[in-house]
mmCIF file of the N, C-alpha and C atoms, coordinates in Angstrom:
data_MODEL
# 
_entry.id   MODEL 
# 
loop_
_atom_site.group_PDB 
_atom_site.id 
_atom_site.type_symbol 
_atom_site.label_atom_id 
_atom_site.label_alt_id 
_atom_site.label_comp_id 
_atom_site.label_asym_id 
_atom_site.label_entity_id 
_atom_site.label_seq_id 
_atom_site.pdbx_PDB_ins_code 
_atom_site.Cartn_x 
_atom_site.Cartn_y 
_atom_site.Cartn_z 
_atom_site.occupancy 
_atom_site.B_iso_or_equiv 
_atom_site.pdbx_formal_charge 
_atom_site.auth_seq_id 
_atom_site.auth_comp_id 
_atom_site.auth_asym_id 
_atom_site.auth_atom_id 
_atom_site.pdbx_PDB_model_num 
ATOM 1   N N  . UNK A 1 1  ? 0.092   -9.580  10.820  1.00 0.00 ? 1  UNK A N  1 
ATOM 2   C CA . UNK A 1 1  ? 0.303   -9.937  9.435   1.00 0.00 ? 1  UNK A CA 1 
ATOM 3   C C  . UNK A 1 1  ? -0.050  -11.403 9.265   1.00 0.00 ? 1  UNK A C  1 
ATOM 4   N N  . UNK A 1 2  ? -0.770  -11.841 8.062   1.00 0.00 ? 2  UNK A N  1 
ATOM 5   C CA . UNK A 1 2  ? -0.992  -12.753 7.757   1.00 0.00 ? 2  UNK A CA 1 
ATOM 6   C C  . UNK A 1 2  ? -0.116  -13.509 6.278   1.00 0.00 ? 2  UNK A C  1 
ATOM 7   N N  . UNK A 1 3  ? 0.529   -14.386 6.589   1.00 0.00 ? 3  UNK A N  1 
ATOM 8   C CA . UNK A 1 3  ? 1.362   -15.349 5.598   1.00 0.00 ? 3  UNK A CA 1 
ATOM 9   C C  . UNK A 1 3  ? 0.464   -15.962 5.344   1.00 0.00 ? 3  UNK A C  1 
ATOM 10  N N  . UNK A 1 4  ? 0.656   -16.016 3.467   1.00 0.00 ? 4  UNK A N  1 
ATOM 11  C CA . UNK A 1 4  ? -0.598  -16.680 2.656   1.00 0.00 ? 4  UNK A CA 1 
ATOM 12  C C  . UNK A 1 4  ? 0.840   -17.142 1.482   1.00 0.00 ? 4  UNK A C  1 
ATOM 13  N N  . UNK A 1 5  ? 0.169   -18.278 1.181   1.00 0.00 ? 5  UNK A N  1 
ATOM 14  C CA . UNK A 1 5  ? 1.216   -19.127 0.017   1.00 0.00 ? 5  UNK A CA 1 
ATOM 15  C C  . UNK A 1 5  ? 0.123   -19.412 -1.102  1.00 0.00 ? 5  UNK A C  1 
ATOM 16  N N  . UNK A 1 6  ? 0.451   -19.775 -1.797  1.00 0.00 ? 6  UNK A N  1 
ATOM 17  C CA . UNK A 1 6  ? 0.032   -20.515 -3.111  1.00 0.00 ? 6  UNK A CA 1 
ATOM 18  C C  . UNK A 1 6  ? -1.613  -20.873 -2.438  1.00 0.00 ? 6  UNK A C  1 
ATOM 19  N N  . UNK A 1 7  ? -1.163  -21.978 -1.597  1.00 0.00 ? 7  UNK A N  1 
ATOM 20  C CA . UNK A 1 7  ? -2.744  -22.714 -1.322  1.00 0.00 ? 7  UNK A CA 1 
ATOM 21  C C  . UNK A 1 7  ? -3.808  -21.734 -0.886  1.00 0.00 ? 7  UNK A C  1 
ATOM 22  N N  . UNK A 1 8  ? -3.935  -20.641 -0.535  1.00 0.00 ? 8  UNK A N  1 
ATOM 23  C CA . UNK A 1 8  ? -4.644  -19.545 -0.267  1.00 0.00 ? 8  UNK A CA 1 
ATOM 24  C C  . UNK A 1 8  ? -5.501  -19.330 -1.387  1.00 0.00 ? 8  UNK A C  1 
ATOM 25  N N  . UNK A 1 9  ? -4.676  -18.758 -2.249  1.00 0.00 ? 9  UNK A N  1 
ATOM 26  C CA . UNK A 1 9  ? -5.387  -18.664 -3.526  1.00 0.00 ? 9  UNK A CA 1 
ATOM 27  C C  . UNK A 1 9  ? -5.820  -19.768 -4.369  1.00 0.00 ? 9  UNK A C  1 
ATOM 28  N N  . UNK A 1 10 ? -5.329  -20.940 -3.587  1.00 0.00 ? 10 UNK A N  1 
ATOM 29  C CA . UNK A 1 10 ? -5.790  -22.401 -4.905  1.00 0.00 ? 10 UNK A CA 1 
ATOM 30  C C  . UNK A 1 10 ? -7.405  -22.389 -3.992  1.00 0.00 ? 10 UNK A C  1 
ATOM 31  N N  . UNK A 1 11 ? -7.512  -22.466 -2.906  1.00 0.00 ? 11 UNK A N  1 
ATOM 32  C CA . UNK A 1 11 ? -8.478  -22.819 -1.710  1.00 0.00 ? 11 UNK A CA 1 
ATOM 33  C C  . UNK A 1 11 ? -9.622  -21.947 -2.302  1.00 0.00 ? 11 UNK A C  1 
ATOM 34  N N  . UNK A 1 12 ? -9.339  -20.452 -2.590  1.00 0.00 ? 12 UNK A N  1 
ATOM 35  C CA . UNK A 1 12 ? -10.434 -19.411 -2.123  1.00 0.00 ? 12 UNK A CA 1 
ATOM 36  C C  . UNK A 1 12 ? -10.720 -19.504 -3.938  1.00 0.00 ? 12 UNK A C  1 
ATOM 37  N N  . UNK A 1 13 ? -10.179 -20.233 -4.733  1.00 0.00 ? 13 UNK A N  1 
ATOM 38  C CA . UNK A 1 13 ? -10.186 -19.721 -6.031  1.00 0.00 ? 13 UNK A CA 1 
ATOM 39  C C  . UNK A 1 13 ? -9.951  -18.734 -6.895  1.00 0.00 ? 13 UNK A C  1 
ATOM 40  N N  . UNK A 1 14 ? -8.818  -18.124 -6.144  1.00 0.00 ? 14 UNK A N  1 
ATOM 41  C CA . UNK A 1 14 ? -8.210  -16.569 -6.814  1.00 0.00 ? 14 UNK A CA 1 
ATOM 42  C C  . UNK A 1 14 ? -7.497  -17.099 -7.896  1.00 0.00 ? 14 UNK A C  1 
ATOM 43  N N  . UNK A 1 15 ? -7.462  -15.869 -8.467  1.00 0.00 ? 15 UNK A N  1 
ATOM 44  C CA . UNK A 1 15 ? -6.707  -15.380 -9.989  1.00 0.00 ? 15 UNK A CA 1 
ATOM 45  C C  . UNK A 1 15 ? -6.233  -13.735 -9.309  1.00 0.00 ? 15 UNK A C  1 
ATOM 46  N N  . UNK A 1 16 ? -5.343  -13.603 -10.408 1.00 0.00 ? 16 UNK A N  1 
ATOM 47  C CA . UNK A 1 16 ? -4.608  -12.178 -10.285 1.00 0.00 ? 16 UNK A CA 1 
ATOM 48  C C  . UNK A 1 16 ? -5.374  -11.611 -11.532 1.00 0.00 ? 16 UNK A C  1 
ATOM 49  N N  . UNK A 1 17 ? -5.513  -10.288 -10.844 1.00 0.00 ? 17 UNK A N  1 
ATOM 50  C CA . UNK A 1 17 ? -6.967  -9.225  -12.465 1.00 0.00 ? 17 UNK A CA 1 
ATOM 51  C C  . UNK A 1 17 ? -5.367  -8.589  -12.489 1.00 0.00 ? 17 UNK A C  1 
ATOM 52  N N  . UNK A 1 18 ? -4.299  -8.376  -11.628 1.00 0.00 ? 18 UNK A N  1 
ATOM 53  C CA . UNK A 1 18 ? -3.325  -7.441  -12.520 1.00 0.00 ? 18 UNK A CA 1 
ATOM 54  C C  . UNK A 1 18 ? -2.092  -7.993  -11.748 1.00 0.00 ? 18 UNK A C  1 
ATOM 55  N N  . UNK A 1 19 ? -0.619  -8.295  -12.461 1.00 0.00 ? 19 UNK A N  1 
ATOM 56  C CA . UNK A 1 19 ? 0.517   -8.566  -11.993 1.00 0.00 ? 19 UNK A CA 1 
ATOM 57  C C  . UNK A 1 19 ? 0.384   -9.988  -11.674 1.00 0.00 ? 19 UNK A C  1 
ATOM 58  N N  . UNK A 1 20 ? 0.680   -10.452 -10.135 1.00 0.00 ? 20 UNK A N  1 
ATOM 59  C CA . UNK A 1 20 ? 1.200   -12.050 -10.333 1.00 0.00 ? 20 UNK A CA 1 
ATOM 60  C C  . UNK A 1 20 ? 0.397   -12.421 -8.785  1.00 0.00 ? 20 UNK A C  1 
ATOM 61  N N  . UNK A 1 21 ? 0.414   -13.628 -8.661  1.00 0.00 ? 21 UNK A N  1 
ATOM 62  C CA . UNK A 1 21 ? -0.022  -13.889 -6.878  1.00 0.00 ? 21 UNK A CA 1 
ATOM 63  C C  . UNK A 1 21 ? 1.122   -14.829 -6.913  1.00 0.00 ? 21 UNK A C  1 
ATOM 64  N N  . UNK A 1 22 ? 1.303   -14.834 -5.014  1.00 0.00 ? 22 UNK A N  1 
ATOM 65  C CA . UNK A 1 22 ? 2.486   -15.562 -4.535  1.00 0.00 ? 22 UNK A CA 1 
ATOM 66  C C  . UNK A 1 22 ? 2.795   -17.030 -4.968  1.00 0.00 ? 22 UNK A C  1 
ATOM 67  N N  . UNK A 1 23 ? 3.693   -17.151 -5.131  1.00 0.00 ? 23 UNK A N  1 
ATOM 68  C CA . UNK A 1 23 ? 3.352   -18.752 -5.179  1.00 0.00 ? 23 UNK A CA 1 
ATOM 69  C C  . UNK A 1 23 ? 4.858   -19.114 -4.038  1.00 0.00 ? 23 UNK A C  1 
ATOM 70  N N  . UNK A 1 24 ? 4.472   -20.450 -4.209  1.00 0.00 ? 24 UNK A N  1 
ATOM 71  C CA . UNK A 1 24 ? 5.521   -21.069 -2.713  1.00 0.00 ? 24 UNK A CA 1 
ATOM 72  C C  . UNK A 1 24 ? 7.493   -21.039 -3.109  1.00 0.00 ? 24 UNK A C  1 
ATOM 73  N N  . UNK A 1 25 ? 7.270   -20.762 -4.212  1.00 0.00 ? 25 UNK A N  1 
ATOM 74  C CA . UNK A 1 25 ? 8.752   -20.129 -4.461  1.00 0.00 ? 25 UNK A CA 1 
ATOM 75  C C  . UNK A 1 25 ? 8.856   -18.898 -3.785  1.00 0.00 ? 25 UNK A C  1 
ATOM 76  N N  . UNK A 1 26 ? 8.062   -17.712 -3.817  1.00 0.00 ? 26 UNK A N  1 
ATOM 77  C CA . UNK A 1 26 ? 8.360   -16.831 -2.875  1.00 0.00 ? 26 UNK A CA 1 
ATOM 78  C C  . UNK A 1 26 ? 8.225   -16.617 -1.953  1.00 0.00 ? 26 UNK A C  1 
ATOM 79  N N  . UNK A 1 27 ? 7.563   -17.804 -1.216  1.00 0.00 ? 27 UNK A N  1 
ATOM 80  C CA . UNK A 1 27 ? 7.581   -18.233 0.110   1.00 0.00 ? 27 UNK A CA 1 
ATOM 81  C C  . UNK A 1 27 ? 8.840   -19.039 0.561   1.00 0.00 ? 27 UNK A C  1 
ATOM 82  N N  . UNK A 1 28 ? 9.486   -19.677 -0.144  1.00 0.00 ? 28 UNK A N  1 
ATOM 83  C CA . UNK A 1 28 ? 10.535  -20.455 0.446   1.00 0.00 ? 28 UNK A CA 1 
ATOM 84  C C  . UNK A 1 28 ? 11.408  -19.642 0.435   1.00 0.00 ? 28 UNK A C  1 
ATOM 85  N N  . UNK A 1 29 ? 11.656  -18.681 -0.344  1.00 0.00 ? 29 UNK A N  1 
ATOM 86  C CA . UNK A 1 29 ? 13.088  -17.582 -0.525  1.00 0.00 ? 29 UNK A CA 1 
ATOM 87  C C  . UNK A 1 29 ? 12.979  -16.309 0.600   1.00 0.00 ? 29 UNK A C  1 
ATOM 88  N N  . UNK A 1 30 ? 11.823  -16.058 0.917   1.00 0.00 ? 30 UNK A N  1 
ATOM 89  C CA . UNK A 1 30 ? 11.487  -15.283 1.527   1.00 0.00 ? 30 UNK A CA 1 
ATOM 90  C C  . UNK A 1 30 ? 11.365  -13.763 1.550   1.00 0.00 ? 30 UNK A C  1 
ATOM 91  N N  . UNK A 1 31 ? 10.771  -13.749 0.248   1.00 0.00 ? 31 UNK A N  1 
ATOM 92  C CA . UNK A 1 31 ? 10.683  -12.561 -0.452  1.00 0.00 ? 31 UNK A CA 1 
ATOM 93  C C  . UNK A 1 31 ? 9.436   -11.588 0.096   1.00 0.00 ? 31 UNK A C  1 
ATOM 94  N N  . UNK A 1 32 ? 9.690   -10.321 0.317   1.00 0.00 ? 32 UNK A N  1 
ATOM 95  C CA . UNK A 1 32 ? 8.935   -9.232  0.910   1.00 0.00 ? 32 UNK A CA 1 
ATOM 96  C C  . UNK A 1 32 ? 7.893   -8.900  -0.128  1.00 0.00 ? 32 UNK A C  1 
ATOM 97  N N  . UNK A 1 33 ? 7.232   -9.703  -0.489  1.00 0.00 ? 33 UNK A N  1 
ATOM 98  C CA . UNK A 1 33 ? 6.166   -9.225  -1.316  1.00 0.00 ? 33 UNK A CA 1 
ATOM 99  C C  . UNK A 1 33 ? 4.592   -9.740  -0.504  1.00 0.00 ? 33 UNK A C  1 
ATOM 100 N N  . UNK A 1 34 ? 3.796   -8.822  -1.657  1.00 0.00 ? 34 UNK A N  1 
ATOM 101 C CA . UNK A 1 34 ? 2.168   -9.097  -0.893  1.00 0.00 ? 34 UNK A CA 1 
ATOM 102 C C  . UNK A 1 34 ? 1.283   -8.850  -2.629  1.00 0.00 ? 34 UNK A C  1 
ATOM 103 N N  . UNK A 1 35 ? 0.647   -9.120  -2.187  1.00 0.00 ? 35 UNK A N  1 
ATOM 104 C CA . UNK A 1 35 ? -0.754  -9.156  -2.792  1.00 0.00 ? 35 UNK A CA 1 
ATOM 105 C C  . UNK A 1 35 ? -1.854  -8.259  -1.996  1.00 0.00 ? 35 UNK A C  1 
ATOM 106 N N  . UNK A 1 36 ? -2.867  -7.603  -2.887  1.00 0.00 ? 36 UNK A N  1 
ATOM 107 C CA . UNK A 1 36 ? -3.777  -7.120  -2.396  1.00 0.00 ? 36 UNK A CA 1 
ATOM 108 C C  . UNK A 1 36 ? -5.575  -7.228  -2.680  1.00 0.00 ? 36 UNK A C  1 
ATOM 109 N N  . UNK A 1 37 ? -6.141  -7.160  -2.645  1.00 0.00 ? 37 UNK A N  1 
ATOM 110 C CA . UNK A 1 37 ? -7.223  -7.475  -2.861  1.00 0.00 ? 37 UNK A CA 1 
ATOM 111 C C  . UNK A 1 37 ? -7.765  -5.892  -4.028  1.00 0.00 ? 37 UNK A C  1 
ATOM 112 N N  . UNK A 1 38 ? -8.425  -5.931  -4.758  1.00 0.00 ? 38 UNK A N  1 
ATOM 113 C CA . UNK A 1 38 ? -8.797  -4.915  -5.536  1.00 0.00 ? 38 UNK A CA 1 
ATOM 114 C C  . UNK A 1 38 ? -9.170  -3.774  -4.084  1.00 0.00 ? 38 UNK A C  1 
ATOM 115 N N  . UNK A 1 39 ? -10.088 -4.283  -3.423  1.00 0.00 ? 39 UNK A N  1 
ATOM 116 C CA . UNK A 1 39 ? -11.178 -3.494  -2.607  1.00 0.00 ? 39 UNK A CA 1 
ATOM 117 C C  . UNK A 1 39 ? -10.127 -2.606  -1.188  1.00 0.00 ? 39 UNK A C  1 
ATOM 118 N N  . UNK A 1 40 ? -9.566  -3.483  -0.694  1.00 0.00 ? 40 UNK A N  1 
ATOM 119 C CA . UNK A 1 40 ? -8.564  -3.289  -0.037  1.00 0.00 ? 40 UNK A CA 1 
ATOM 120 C C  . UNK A 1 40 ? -7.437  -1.976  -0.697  1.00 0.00 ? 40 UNK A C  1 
ATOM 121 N N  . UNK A 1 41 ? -7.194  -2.474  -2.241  1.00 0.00 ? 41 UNK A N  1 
ATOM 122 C CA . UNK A 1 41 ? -5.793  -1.363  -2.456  1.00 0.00 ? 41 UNK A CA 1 
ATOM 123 C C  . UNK A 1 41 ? -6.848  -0.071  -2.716  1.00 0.00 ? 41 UNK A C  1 
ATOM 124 N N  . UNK A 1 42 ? -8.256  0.086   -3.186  1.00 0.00 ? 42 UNK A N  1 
ATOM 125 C CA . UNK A 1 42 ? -8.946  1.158   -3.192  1.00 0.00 ? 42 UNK A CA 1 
ATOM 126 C C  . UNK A 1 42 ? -8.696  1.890   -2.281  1.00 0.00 ? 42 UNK A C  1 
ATOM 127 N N  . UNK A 1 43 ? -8.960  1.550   -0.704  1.00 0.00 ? 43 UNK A N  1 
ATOM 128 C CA . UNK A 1 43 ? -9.023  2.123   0.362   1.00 0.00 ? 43 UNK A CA 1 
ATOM 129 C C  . UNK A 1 43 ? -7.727  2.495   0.761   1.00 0.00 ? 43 UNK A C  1 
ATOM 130 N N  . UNK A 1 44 ? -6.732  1.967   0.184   1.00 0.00 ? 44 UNK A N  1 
ATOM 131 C CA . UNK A 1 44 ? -5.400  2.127   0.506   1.00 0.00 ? 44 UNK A CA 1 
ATOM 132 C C  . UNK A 1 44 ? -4.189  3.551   -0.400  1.00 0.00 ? 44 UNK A C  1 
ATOM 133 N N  . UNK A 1 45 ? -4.480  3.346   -1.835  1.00 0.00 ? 45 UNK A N  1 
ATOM 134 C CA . UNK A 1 45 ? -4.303  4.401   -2.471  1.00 0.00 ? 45 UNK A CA 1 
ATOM 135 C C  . UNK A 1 45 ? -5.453  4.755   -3.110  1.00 0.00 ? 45 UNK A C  1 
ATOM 136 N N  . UNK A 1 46 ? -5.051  5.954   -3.910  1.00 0.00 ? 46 UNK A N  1 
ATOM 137 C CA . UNK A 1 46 ? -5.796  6.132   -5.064  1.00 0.00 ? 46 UNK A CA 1 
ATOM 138 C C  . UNK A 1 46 ? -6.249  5.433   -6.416  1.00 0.00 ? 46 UNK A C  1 
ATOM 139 N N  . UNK A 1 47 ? -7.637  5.567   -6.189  1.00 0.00 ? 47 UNK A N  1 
ATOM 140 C CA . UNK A 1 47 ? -8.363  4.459   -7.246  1.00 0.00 ? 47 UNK A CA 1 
ATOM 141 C C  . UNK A 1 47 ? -7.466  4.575   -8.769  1.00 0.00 ? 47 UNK A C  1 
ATOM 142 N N  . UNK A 1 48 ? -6.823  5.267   -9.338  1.00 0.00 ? 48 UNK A N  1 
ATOM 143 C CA . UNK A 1 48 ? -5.689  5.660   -10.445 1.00 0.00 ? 48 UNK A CA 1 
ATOM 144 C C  . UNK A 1 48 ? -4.694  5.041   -10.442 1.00 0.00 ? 48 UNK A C  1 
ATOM 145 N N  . UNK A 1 49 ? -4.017  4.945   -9.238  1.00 0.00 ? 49 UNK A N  1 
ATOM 146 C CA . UNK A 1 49 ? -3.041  4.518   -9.398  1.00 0.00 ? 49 UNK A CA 1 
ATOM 147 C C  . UNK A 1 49 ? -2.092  3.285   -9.265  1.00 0.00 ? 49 UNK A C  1 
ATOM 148 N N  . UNK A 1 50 ? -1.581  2.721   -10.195 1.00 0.00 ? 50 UNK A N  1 
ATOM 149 C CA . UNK A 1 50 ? -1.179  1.182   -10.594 1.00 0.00 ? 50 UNK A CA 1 
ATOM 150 C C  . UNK A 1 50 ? -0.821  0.610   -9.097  1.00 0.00 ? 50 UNK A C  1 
ATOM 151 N N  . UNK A 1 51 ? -1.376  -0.553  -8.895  1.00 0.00 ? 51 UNK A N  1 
ATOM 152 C CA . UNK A 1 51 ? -1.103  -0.902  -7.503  1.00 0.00 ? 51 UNK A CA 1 
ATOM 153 C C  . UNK A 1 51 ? 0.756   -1.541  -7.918  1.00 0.00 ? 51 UNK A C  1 
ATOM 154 N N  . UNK A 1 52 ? 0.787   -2.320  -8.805  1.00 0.00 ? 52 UNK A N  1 
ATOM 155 C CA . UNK A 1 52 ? 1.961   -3.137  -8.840  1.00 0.00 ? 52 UNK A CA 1 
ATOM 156 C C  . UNK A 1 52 ? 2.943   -2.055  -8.841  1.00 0.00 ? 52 UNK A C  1 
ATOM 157 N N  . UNK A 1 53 ? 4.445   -2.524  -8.059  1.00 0.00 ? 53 UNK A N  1 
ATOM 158 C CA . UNK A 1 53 ? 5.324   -2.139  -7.897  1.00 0.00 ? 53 UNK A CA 1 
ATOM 159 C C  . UNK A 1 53 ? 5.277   -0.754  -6.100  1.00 0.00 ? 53 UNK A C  1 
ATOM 160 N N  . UNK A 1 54 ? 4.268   -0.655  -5.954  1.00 0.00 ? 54 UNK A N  1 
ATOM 161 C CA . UNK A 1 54 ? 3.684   0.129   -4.483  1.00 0.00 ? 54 UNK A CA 1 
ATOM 162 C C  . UNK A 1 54 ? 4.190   -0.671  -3.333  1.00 0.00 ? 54 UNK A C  1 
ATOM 163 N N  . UNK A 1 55 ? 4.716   0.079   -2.634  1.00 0.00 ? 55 UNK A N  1 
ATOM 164 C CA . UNK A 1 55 ? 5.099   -0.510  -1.246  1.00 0.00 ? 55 UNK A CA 1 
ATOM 165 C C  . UNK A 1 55 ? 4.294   -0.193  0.056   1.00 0.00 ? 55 UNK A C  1 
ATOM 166 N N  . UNK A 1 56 ? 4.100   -0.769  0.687   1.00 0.00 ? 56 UNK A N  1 
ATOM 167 C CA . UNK A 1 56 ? 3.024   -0.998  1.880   1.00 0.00 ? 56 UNK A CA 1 
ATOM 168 C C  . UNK A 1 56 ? 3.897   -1.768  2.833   1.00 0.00 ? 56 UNK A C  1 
ATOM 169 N N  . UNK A 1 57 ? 3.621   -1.130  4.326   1.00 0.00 ? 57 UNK A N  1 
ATOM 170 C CA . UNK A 1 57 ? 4.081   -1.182  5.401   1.00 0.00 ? 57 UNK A CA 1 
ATOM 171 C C  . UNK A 1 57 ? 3.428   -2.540  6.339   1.00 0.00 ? 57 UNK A C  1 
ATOM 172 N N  . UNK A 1 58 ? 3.699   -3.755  6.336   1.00 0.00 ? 58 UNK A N  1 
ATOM 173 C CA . UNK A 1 58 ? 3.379   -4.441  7.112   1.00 0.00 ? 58 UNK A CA 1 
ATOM 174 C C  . UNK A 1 58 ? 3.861   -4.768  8.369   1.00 0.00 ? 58 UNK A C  1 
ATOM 175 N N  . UNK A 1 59 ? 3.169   -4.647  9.552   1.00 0.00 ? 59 UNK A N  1 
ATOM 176 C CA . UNK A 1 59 ? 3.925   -4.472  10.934  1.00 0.00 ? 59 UNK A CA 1 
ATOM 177 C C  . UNK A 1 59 ? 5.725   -4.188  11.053  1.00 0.00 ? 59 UNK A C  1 
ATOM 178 N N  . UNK A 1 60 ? 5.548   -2.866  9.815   1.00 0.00 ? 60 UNK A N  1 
ATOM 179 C CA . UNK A 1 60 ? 7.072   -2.060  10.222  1.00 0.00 ? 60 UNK A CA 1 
ATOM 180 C C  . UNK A 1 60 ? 7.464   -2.709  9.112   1.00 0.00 ? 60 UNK A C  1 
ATOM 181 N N  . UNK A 1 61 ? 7.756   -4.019  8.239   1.00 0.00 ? 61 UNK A N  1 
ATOM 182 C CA . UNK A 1 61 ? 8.214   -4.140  7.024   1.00 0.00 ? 61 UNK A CA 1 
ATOM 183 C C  . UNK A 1 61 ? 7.846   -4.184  6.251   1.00 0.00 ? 61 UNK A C  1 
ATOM 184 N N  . UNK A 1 62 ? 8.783   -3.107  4.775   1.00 0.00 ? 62 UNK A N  1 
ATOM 185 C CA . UNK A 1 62 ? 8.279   -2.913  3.830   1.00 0.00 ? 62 UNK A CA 1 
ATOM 186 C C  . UNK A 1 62 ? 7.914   -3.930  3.129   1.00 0.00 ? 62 UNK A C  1 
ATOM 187 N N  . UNK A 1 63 ? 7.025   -4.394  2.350   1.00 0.00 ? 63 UNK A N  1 
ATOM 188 C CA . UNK A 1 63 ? 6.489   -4.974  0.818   1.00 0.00 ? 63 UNK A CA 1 
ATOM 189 C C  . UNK A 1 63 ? 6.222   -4.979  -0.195  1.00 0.00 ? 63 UNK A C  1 
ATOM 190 N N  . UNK A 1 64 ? 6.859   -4.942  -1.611  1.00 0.00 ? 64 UNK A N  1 
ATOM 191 C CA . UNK A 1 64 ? 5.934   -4.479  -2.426  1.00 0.00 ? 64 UNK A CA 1 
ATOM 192 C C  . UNK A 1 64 ? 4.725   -5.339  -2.759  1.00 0.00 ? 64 UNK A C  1 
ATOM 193 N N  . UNK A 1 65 ? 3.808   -4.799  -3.201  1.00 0.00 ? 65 UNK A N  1 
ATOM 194 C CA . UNK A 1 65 ? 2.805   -5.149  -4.228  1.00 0.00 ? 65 UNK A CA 1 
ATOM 195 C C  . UNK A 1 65 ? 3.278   -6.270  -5.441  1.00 0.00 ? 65 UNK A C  1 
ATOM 196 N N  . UNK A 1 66 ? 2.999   -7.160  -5.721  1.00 0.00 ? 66 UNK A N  1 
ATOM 197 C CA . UNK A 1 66 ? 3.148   -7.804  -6.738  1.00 0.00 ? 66 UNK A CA 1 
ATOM 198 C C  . UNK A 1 66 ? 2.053   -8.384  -7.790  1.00 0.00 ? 66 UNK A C  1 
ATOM 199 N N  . UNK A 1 67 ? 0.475   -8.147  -7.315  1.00 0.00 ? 67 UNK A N  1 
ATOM 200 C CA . UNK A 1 67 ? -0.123  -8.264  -7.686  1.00 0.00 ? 67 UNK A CA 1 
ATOM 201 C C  . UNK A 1 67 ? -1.553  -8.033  -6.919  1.00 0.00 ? 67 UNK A C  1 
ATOM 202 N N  . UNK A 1 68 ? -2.548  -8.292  -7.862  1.00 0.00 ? 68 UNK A N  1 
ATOM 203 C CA . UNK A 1 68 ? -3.781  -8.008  -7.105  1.00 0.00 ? 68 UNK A CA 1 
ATOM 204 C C  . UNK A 1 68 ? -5.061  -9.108  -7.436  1.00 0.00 ? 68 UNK A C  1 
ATOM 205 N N  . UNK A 1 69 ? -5.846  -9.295  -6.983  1.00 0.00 ? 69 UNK A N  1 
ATOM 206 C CA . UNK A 1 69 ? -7.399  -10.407 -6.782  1.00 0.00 ? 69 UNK A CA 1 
ATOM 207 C C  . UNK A 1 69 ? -8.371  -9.409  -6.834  1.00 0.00 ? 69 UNK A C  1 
ATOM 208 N N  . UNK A 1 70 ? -9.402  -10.370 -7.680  1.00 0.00 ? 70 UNK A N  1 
ATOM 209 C CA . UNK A 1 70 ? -11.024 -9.547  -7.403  1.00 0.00 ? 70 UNK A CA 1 
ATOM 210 C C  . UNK A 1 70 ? -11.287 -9.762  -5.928  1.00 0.00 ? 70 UNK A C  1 
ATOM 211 N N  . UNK A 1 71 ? -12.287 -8.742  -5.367  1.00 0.00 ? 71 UNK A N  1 
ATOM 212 C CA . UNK A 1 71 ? -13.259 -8.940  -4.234  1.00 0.00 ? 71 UNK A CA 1 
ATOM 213 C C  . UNK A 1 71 ? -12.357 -7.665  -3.443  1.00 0.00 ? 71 UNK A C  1 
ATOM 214 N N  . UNK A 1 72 ? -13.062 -8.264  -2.353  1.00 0.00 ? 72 UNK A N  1 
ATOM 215 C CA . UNK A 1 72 ? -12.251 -7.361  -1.387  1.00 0.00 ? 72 UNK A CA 1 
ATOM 216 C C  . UNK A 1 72 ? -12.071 -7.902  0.019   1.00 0.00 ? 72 UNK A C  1 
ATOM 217 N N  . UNK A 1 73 ? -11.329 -7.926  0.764   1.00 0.00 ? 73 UNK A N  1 
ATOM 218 C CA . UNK A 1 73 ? -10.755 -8.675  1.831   1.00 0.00 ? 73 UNK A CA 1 
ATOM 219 C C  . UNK A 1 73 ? -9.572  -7.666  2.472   1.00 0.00 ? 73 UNK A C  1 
ATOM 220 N N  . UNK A 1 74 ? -9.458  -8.352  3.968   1.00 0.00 ? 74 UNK A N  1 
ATOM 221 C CA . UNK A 1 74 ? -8.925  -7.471  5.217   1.00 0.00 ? 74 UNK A CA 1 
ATOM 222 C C  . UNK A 1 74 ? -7.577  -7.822  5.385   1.00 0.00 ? 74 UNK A C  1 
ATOM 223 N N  . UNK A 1 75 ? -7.374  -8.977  4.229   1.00 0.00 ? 75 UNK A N  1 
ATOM 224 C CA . UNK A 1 75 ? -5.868  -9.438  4.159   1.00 0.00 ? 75 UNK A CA 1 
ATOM 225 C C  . UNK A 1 75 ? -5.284  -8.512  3.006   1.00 0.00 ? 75 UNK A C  1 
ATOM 226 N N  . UNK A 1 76 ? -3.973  -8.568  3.854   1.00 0.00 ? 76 UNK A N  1 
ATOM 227 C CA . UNK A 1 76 ? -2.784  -7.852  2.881   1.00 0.00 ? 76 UNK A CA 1 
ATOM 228 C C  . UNK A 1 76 ? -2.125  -9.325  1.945   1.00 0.00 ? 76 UNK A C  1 
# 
């Protein structure tokens, strides 16, 4: 698993196309959430269905979804 904060997305120039991206408040609290990449949640569920609020298994702990980025990438 890869921990990504705020600067991830300031760095790579992301925006969220749906819901929210992390920022370092939910990094300091330590909240079980993730982000996904559009391309990534394709392969992951069904192209239909709303990624936000979906839970996904990261090395054994749960996460939800809180939002999603254009492109596609191997990070959760």
């Amino acid at each position: 698993m890869t921990a990504l904060n705020e600067s991830y997305y300031q760095l790579n120039e992301l925006s969220a196309v749906n819901g929210r991206l992390i920022d370092d408040r939910d990094v300091d609290m330590g909240c079980r959430i993730t982000t996904v990449s559009e391309g990534l949640f394709e392969e992951l569920f069904d192209n239909e269905q709303d990624p936000i609020g979906q839970i996904v298994d990261i090395e054994n702990t749960p996460c939800e979804i809180v939002g999603g980025y254009p492109g596609k990438s191997e990070f959760i």
